[in-house]
C-alpha positions as CSV (number, residue, x, y, z in Angstrom):
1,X,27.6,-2.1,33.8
2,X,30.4,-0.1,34.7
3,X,33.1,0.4,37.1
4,X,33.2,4.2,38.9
5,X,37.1,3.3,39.6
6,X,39.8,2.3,37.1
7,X,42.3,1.8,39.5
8,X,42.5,2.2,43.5
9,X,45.9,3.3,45.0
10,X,46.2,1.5,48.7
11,X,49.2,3.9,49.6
12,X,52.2,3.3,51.4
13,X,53.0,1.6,54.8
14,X,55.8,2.9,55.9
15,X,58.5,0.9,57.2
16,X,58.4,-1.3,59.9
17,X,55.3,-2.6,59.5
18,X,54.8,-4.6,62.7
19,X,52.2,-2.0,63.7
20,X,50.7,-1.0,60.1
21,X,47.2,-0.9,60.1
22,X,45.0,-2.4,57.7
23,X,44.1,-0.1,54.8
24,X,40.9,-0.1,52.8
25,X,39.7,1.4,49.5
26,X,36.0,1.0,48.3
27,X,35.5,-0.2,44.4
28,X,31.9,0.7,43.1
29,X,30.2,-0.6,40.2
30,X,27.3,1.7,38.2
31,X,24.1,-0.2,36.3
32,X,22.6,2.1,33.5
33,X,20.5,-1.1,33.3
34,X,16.8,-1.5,33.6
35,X,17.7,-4.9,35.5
36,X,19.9,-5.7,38.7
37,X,22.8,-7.5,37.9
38,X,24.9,-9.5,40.1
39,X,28.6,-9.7,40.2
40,X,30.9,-12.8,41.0
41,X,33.9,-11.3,42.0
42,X,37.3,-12.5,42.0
43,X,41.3,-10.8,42.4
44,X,44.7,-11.9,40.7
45,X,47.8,-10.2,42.8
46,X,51.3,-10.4,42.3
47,X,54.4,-9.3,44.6
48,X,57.8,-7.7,43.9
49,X,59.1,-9.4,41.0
50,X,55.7,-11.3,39.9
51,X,55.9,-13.9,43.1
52,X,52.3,-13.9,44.2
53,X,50.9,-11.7,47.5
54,X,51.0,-13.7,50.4
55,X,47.7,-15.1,51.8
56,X,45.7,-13.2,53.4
57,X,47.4,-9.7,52.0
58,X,44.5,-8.6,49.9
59,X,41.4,-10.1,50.9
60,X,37.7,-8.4,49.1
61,X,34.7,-7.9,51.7
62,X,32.3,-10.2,49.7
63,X,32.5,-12.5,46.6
64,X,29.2,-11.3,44.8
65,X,27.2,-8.4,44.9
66,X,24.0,-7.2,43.5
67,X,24.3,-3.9,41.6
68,X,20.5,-2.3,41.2
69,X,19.4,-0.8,38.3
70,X,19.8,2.6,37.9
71,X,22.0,2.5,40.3
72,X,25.4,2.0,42.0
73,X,27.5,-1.1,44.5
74,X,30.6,-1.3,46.0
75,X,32.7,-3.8,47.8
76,X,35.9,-2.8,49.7
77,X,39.5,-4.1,49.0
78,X,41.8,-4.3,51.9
79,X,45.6,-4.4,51.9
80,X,47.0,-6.0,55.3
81,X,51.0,-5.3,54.9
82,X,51.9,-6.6,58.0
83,X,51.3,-9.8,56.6
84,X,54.4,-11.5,54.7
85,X,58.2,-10.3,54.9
86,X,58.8,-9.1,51.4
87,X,58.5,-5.6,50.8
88,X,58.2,-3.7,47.6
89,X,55.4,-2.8,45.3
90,X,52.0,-5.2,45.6
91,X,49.3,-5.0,43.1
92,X,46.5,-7.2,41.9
93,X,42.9,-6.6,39.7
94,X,39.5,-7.3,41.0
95,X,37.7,-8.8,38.7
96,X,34.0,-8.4,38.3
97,X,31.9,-11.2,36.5
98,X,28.1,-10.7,35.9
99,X,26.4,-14.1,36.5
100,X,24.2,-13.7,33.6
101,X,25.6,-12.0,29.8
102,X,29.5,-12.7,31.1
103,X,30.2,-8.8,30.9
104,X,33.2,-8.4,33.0
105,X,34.5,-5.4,34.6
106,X,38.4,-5.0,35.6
107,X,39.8,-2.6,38.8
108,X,43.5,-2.4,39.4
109,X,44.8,-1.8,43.1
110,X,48.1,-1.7,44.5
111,X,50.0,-1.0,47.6
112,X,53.7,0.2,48.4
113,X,55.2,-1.8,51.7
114,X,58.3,-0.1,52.2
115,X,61.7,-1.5,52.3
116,X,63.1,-0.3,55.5
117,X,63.9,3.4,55.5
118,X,64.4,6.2,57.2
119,X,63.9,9.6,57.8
120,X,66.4,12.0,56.1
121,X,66.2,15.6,57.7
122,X,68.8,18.1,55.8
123,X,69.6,21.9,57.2
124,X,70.8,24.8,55.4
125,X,72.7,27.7,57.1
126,X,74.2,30.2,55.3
127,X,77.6,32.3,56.1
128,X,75.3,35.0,58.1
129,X,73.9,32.6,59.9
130,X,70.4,32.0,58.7
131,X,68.6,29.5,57.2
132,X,69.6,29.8,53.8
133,X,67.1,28.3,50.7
134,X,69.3,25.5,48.6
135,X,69.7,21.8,47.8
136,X,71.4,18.7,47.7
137,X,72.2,15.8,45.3
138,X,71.5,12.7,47.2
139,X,73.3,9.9,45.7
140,X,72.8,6.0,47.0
141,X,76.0,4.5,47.0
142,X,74.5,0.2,48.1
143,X,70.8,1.9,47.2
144,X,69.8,2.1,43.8
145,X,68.5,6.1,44.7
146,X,69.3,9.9,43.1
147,X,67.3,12.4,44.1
148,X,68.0,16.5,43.7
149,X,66.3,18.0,47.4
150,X,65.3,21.5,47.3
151,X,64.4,23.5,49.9
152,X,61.4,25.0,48.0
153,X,59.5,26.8,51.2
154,X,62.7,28.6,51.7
155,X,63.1,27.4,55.3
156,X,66.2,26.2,55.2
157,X,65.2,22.8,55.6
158,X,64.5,19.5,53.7
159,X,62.9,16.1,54.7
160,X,63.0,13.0,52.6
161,X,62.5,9.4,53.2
162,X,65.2,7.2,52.0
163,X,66.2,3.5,52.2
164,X,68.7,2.2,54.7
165,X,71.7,2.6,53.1
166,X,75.1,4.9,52.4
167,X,75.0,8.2,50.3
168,X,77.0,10.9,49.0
169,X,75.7,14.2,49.7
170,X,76.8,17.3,47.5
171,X,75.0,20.7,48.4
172,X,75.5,24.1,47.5
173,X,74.4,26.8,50.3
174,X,73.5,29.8,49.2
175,X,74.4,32.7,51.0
176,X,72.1,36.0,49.0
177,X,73.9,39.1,48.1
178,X,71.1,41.4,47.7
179,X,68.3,41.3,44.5
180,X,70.7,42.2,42.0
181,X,74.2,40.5,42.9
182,X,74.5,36.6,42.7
183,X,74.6,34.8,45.3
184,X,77.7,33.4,47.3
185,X,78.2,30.1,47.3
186,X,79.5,27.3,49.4
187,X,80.0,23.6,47.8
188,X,79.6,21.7,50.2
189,X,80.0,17.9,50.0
190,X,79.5,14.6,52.8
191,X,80.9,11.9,50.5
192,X,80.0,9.0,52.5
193,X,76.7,9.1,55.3
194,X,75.3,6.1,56.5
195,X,71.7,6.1,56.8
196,X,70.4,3.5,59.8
197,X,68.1,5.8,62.1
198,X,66.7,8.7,61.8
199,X,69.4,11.2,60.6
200,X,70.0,14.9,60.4
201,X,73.1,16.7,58.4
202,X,73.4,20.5,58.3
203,X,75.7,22.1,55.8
204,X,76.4,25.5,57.3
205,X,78.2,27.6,55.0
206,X,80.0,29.3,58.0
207,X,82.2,26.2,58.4
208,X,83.3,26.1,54.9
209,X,86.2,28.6,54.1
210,X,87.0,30.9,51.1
211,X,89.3,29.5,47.8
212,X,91.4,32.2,46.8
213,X,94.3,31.5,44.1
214,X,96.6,34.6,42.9
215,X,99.5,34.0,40.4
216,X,102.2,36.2,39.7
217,X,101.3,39.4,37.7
218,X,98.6,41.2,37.0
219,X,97.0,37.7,35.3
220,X,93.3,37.7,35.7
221,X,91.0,34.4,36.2
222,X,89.2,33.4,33.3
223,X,88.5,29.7,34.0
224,X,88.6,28.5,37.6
225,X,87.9,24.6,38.9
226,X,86.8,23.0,41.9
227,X,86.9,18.8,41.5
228,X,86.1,16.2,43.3
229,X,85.7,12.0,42.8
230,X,84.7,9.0,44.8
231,X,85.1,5.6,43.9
232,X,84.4,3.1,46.6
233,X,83.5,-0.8,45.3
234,X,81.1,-0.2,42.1
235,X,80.3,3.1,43.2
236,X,81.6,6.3,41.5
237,X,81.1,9.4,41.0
238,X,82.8,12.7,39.9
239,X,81.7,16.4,40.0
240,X,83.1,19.6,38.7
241,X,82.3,23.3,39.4
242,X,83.7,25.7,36.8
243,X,83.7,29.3,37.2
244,X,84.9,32.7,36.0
245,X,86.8,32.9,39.4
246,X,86.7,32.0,42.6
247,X,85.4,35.2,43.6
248,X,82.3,34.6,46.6
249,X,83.2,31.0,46.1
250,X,84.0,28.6,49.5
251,X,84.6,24.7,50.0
252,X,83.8,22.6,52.7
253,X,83.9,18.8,53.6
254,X,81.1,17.4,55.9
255,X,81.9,14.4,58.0
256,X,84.6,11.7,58.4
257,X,88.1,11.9,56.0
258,X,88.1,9.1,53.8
259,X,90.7,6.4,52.4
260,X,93.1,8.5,49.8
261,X,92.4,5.2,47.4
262,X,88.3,6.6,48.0
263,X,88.6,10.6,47.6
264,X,90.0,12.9,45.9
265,X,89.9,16.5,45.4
266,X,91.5,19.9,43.6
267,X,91.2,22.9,42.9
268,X,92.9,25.3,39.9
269,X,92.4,26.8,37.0
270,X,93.8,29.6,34.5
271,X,94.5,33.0,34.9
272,X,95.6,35.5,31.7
273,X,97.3,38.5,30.6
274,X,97.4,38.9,26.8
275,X,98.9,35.4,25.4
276,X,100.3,34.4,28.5
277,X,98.5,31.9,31.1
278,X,99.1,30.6,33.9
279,X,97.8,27.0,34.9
280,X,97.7,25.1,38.2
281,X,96.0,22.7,39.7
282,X,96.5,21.2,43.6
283,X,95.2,18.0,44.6
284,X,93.9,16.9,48.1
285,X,93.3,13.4,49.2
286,X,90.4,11.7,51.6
287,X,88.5,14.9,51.8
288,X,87.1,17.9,49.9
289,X,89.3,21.4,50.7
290,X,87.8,22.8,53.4
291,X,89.0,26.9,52.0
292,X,92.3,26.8,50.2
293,X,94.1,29.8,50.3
294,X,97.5,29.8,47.8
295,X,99.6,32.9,46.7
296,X,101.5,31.1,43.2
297,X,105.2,31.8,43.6
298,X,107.2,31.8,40.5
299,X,109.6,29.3,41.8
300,X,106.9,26.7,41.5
301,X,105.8,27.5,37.7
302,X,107.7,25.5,34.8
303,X,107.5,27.5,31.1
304,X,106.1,26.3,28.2
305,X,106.2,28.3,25.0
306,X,103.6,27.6,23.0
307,X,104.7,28.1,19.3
308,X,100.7,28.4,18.0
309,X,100.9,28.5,14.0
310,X,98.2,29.9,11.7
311,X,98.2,30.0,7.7
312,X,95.7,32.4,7.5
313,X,95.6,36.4,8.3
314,X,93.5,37.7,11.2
315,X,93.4,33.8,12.9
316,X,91.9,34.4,16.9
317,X,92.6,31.3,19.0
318,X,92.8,29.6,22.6
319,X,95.0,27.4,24.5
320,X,93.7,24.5,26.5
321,X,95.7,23.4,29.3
322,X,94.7,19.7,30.5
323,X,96.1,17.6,33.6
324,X,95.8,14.2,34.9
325,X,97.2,13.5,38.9
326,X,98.2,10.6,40.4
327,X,94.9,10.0,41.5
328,X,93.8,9.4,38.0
329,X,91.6,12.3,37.8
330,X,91.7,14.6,34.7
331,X,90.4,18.1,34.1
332,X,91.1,21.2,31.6
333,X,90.1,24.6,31.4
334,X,90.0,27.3,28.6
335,X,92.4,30.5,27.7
336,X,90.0,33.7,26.2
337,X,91.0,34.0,22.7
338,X,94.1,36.2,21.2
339,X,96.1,36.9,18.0
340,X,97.6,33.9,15.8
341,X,100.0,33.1,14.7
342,X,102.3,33.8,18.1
343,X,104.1,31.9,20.6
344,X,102.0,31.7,24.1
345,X,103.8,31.6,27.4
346,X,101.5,28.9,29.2
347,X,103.1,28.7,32.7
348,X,101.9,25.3,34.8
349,X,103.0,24.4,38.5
350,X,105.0,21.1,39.2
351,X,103.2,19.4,42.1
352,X,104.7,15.6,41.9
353,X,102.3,13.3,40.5
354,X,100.8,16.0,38.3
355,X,101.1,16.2,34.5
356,X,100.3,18.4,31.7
357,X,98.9,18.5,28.0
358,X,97.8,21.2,26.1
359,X,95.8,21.4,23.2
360,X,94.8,24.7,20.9
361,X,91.5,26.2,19.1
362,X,92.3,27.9,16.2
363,X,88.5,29.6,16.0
364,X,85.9,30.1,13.4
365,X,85.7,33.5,12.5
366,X,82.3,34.8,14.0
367,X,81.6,31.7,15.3
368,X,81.3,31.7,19.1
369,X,82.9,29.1,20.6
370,X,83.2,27.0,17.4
371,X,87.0,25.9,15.7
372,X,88.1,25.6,12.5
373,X,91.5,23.6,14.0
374,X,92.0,21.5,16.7
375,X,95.2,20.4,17.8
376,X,96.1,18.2,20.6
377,X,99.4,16.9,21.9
378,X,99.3,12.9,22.1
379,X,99.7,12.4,25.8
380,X,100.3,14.6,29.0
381,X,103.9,15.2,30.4
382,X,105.4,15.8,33.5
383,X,107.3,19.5,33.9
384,X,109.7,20.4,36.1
385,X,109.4,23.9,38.4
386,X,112.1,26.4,37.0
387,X,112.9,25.2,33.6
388,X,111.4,26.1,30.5
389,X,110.0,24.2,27.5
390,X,108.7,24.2,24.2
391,X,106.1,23.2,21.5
392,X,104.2,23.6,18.6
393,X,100.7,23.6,17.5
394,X,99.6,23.9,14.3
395,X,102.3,23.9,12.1
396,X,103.1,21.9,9.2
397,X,103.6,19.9,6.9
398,X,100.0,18.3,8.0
399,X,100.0,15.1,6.3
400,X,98.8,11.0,7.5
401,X,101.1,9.4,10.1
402,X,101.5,5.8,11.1
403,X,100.9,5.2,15.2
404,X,99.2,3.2,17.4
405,X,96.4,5.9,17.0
406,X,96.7,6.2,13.1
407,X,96.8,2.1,11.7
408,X,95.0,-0.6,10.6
409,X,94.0,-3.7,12.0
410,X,92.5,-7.3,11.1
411,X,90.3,-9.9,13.6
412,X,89.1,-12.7,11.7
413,X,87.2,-11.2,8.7
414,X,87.0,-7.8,10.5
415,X,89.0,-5.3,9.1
416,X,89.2,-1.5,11.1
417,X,91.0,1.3,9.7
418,X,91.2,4.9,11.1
419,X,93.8,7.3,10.2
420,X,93.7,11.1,10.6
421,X,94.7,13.3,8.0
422,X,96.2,16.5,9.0
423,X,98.7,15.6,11.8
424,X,100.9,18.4,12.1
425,X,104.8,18.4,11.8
426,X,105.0,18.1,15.3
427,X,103.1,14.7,15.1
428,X,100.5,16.4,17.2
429,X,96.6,14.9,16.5
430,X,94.7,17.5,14.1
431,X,91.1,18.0,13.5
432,X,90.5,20.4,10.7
433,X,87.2,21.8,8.8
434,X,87.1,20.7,5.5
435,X,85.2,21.3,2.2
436,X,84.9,18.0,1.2
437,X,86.3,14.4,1.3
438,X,85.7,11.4,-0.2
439,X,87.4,7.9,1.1
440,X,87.6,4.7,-0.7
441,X,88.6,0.9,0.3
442,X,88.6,-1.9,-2.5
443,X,89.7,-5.4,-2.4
444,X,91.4,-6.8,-5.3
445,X,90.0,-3.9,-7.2
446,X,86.6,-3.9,-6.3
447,X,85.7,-1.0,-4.5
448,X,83.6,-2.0,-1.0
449,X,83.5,1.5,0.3
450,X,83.2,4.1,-1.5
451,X,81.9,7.4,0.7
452,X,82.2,11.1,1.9
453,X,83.7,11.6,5.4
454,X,87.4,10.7,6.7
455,X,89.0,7.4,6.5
456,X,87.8,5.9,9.5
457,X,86.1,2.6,8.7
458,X,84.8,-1.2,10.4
459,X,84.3,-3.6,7.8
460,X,83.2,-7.0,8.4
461,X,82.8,-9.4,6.2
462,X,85.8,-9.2,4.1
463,X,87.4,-11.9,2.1
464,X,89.2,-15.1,4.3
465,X,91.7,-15.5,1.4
466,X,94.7,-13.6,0.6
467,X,93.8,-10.7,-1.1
468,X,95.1,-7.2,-2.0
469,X,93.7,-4.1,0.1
470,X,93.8,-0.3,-1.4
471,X,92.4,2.5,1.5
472,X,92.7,6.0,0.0
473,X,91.3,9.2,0.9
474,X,90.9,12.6,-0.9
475,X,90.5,16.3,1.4
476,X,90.2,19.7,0.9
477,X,90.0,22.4,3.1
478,X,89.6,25.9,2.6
479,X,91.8,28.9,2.1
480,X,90.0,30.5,4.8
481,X,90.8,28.0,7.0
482,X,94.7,27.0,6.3
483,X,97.0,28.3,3.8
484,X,98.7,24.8,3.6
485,X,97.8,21.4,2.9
486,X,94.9,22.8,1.3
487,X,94.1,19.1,-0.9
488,X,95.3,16.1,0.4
489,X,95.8,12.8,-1.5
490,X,96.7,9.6,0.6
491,X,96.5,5.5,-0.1
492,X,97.8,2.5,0.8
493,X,98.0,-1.2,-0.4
494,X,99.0,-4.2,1.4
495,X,97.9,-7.9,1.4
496,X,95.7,-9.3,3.9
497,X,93.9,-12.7,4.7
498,X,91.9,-13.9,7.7
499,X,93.5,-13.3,11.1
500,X,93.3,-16.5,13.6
501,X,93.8,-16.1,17.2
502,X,91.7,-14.1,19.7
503,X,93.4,-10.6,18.7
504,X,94.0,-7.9,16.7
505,X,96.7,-7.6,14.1
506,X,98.7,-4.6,12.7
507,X,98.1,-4.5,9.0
508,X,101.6,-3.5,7.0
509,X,101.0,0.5,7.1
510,X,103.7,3.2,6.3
511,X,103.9,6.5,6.0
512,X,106.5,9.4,5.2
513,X,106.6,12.5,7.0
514,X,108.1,16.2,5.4
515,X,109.5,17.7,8.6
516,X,111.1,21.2,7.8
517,X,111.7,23.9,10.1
518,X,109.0,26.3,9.5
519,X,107.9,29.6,10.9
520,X,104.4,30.0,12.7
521,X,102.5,30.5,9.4
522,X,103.8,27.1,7.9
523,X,106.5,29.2,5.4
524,X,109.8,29.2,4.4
525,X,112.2,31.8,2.6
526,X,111.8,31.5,-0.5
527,X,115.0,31.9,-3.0
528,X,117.0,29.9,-0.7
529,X,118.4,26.1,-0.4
530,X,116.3,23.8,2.1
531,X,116.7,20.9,3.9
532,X,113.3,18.9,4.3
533,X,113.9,16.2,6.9
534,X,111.8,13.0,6.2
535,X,110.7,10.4,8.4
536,X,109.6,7.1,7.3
537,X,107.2,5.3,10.2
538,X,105.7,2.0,9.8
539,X,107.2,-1.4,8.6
540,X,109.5,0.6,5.7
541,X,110.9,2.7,8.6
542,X,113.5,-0.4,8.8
543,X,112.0,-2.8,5.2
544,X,112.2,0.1,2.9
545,X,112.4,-0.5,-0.7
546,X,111.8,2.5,-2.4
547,X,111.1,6.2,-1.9
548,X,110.6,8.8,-4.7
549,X,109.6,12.0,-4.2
550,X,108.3,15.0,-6.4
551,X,108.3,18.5,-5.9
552,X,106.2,21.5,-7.5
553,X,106.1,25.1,-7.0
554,X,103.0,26.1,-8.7
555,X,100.6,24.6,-6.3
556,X,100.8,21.0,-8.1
557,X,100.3,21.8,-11.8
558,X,104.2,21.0,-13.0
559,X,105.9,18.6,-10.8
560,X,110.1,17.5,-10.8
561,X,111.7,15.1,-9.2
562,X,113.0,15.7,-6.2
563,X,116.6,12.8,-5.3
564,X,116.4,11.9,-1.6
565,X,119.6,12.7,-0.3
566,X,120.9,9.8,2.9
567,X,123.4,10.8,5.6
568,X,123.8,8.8,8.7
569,X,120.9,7.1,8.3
570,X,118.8,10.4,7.6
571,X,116.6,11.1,4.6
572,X,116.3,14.4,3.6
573,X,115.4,16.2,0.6
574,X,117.6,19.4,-0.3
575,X,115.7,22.2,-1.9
576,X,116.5,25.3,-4.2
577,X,113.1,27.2,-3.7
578,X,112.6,29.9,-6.7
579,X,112.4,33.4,-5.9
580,X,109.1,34.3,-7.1
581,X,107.2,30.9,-5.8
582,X,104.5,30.9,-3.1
583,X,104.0,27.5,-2.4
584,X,106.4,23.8,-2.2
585,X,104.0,20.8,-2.7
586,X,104.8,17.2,-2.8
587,X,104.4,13.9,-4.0
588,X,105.8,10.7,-3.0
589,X,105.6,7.0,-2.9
590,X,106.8,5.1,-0.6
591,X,107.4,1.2,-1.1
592,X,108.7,-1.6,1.4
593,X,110.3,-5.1,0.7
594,X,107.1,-6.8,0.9
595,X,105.5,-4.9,-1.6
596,X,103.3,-3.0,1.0
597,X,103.0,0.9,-0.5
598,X,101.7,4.5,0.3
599,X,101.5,7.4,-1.6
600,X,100.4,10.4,-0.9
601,X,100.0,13.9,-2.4
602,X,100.1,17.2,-0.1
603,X,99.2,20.4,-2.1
604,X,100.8,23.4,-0.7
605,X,102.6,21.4,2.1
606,X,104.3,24.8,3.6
607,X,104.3,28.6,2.0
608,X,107.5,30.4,0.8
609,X,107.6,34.4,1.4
């Protein structure tokens, strides 16, 4: 005995169901048998989250049947949605019992009584006019729904069902150019459509209007933006279109201007000539630009020279400008690559509520798109139109600091660390390719981690009594990465015990930082005196003890003491560098009233030429 059906699929009643119509699906049954057999039939159905189908929704034309041998029965399964007032998915299995030898067959069926909905009729026009072949994101913003609708006849037109609710709509019309251009293209975007009837949108293309930036000079787009975000109650949702330029590129916003605490848009991007970029970004509120047409005047554009430092010959690299408005929405583009070391003019315009950050890519040679050094600035600043700036990237001495990024911290018996090692000397974050590094923590002496990677550790578990803590980590990096800080030596100790409360606490971390003035490839003239400013951050900024510090000029094979000269307050260390050295490294440890300590070793901290 077998059944000719595994499951049955009842379809779906479309909402309202007031006037559905019963629907019926036949279940057969086969006897290879040389004796009838008769079947005692029964059903188990469940609703929407497992409550059971109301009476009377499923309902089986017969509770036995007689299956012949050799041959075949059926009995028909009917689904009545206009019965009950839940919708959703209903299923159930009709069971099939033979009266005699138990054998039992089992046949799933199951309906779909839709939730109310509606029909969703979307139109595509492109800028000549005709019905143009492209798509839309639908995206529920009460109605648990994404769907990407394509026009795939090519039409111009799309249908969908979709739940009563409110969507945002983003479509891109595309407006052909002939077999081999690309096409034009029109973003398009109806942030906020209520769906309660039958609805039809159209996005035609003619109604959205060209973007077209120019910046003084002959600068050329490399990197061009067009962002938008909505946030309304638990709903968000951000897009952004990059491109090479804005060339065949238009904007257009479908329906009703929203609260400026809802929407937000802009527009930017980066245009360059040699070193030099120029950065901007303009910010609309409560709709999408519909077109936005700017010619950059120089007036509007603060400077900022970007001192970019590299320690090795033949170094490419980019720039990456960042901003962050007042509407809380962040974006960044990319510079093509040119020469290090140098200093880049990065020009950026001054809107209010607009502020700026760069970071730079010092690449991997031969490597597309891939770094050896990454630097970024710690936080975004406002500029001013008409004044000029500067900073520096990527020049040392790259050694640990001690921030609110770069510390350690104690809950309960939960100990975090995370400190990065190569912070340049302008205290900007540094990620750096390495050839190996190994990072340690021990308590008391015992070691508890012991591992490769960076210093960057949770530990749970840790003693509740007072007990001594040592964190230490050991880098190298290659030559053909950096001609400085080429091994790096760092550790701390401090005492710690179990932290009460509900928060964090700041474990006793110092550092010292070697600040010279260095040029773009991290050197200094040799066979001169120099100052070396240092800065002590952490609790022995104002509780030191000690500091001593060691120099060398062999690349850390002899090493002198080197006195720590105090002026107003000011450590420095004063310098005779020898004529024929390459290299200053140093040593120090540094040692606060509490017993807390660092030291730290930086091989080749800056060059001498």
């Amino acid at each position: 005995m077998a059944g000719e059906q595994s499951s049955v699929n009842l379809g779906t009643q479309l909402w309202p169901h007031a006037d559905d119509k019963p629907v019926t699906r036949r279940i057969s049954y086969r006897n290879d048998g040389t004796e009838p057999v008769t079947l005692a039939l029964s059903t188990e159905t469940t609703g929407p989250k497992g409550k059971p189908a109301p009476a009377g929704f499923f309902t089986v034309g017969a509770d036995r049947i007689t299956v012949p041998a050799g041959g075949t029965a059926g009995v028909d399964v009917t689904a009545d949605t206009r019965i009950g007032s839940r919708d959703g998915v209903f299923a159930g299995v009709l069971v099939a019992r033979a009266t005699e030898g138990g054998q039992r067959v089992r046949t799933s069926f199951a309906v779909h009584r839709e939730a109310e909905a509606y029909d969703l009729t979307l139109k595509y026009v492109d800028t000549e006019g005709r019905p143009s072949q492209s798509g839309t994101l639908l995206l529920g913003q009460n109605v648990d729904l994404q769907q990407d609708l394509y026009d795939t006849d090519g039409d111009g037109v799309v249908k969908a069902r979709v739940p009563k609710g409110t969507y945002l709509l983003e479509t891109l019309v595309r407006t052909p150019k002939g077999a081999a251009a690309d096409p034009d293209l029109a973003l398009m975007t109806q942030p906020k459509l209520t769906v309660a009837k039958k609805t039809t949108v159209t996005f035609d293309a003619r109604k959205a209007k060209p973007v077209d930036i120019t910046v003084p000079g002959s600068a050329k787009s490399v990197q061009t933006l067009v962002r938008y975000s909505l946030e309304t109650g638990s709903f968000f949702h951000n897009s952004d279109w990059q491109m090479a330029s804005f060339k065949g590129f238009r904007t257009g916003h479908v329906g009703a201007t929203l609260p400026a605490k809802e929407f937000s848009s802009q527009v930017g991007g980066t245009w360059q000539k040699g070193s030099t970029t120029y950065n901007v970004v303009y910010e609309r509120d409560g709709s999408l630009y519909t077109g936005f047409t700017r010619k950059v005047a120089a007036s509007e554009l603060a400077l900022v020279k970007l001192g970019i430092g590299a320690s090795v010959k033949n170094a490419k690299g980019v720039v990456v400008p960042t901003w962050e408005t007042s509407s809380g929405a962040a974006n960044g583009t990319f510079s093509e690559p040119f020469a290090l070391p140098t200093t880049a003019k990065a020009y950026v315009n001054a809107p209010k509520g607009v502020k700026w950050g760069f970071s730079t890519m010092q690449l991997r040679p031969g490597a597309s798109g891939d770094f050896d050094v990454y630097v970024s600035e710690p936080a975004v600043r406002a500029y001013r139109a008409g004044k000029t700036y500067t900073r520096t990237h990527n020049v040392g001495v790259f050694s640990p600091q001690i921030d609110e990024y770069n510390t350690a911290q104690r809950w309960g018996n939960e100990l975090s660390v995370c400190i990065g090692e190569f912070p340049d000397g302008s205290g900007n974050y540094v990620e750096s390719a390495t050839t190996g590094q190994r990072s340690a923590v021990t308590v008391d002496g015992k070691k508890i981690v012991d591992e490769a990677g960076p210093l960057c550790q949770d530990l749970s578990g840790v003693p509740s009594r007072s007990a001594e803590y040592r964190v230490s980590t050991d880098v190298t990096r290659s030559t053909k990465v950096a001609g400085v800080s080429t091994r790096l030596v760092a550790a701390w100790t401090f005492t710690s015990k179990k932290v009460t409360g509900d928060s964090y606490r700041t474990l006793p971390l110092s550092s010292v930082r070697f600040t010279p003035k260095l040029d773009l490839a991290s050197s200094a003239p040799a066979g001169r005196r120099f100052t070396v400013p240092l800065t002590l951050q952490g609790p022995a900024a104002k509780n030191v003890k000690s500091l001593a510090v060691q120099v060398s000029y062999d690349g850390g094979k002899k090493w002198t003491k080197a006195p720590v000269t105090t002026k107003k307050g000011e450590r420095s260390l004063v310098l005779n560098h020898p004529k024929k050295a390459k290299s200053v490294s140093f040593k120090a440890k540094l040692t606060d009233k509490s017993g807390n300590t660092y030291e730290v070793t930086v091989v080749k901290a800056y060059l001498l030429r």
